[in-house]
C-alpha positions, -999 to +999 in steps of 0.1 A: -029-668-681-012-633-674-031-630-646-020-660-630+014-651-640+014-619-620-004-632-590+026-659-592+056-636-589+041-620-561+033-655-539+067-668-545+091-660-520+118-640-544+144-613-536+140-585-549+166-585-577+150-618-587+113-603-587+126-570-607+139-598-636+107-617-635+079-582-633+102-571-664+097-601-683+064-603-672+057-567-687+075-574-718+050-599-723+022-575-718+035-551-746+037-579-769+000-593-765-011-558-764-045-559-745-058-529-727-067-543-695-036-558-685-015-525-704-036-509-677-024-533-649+014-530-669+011-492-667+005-490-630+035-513-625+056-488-642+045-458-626+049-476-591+079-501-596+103-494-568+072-493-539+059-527-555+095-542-557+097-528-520+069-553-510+097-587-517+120-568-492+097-581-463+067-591-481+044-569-462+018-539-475-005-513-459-039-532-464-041-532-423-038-494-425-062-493-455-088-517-439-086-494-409-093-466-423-122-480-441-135-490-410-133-454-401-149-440-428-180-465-425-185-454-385-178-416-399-209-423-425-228-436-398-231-405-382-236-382-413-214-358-406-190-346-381-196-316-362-179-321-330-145-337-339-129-345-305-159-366-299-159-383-325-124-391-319-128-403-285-159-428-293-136-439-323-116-449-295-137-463-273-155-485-303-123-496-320-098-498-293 
């Protein structure tokens, strides 16, 4: 139910005041029921409130970026090690571009 909850607030289209009133409630909650999971999930939230409230400015994240450089990590791995980096740079750029 929390869950579901949290993954609410962030598919509806709020501003950003709105969507600071509903992840406060929202953690309230979460300190009442008291599990550790989501005190977890509640304690992340806190740490990073103003980036994750900056995500209902224009409702976009870095998961492109992230995916990317996953992408380059896997071809890195491929190769088990680096040794000359320019090359590796340009065939980056010639696989992914």
């Amino acid at each position: 139910y929390y869950s579901l909850e949290l993954g609410k607030i962030f598919s509806t289209n709020y501003d950003k005041d709105v969507a600071r009133a509903k992840l406060a409630l929202w953690y309230n909650k979460i300190e009442e029921y008291g599990y550790d999971t989501f005190t977890t999930v509640a304690n992340s939230i806190e740490n990073h409130y103003e980036r994750i409230l900056n995500f209902f400015v224009n409702r976009s994240t870095n998961a492109a970026a992230e995916a990317f450089n996953a992408k380059i990590k896997a071809f890195r791995a491929s190769f088990r090690g680096v040794v000359d980096m320019s090359f590796f740079l340009f065939r980056l750029a010639k696989v992914y571009a």
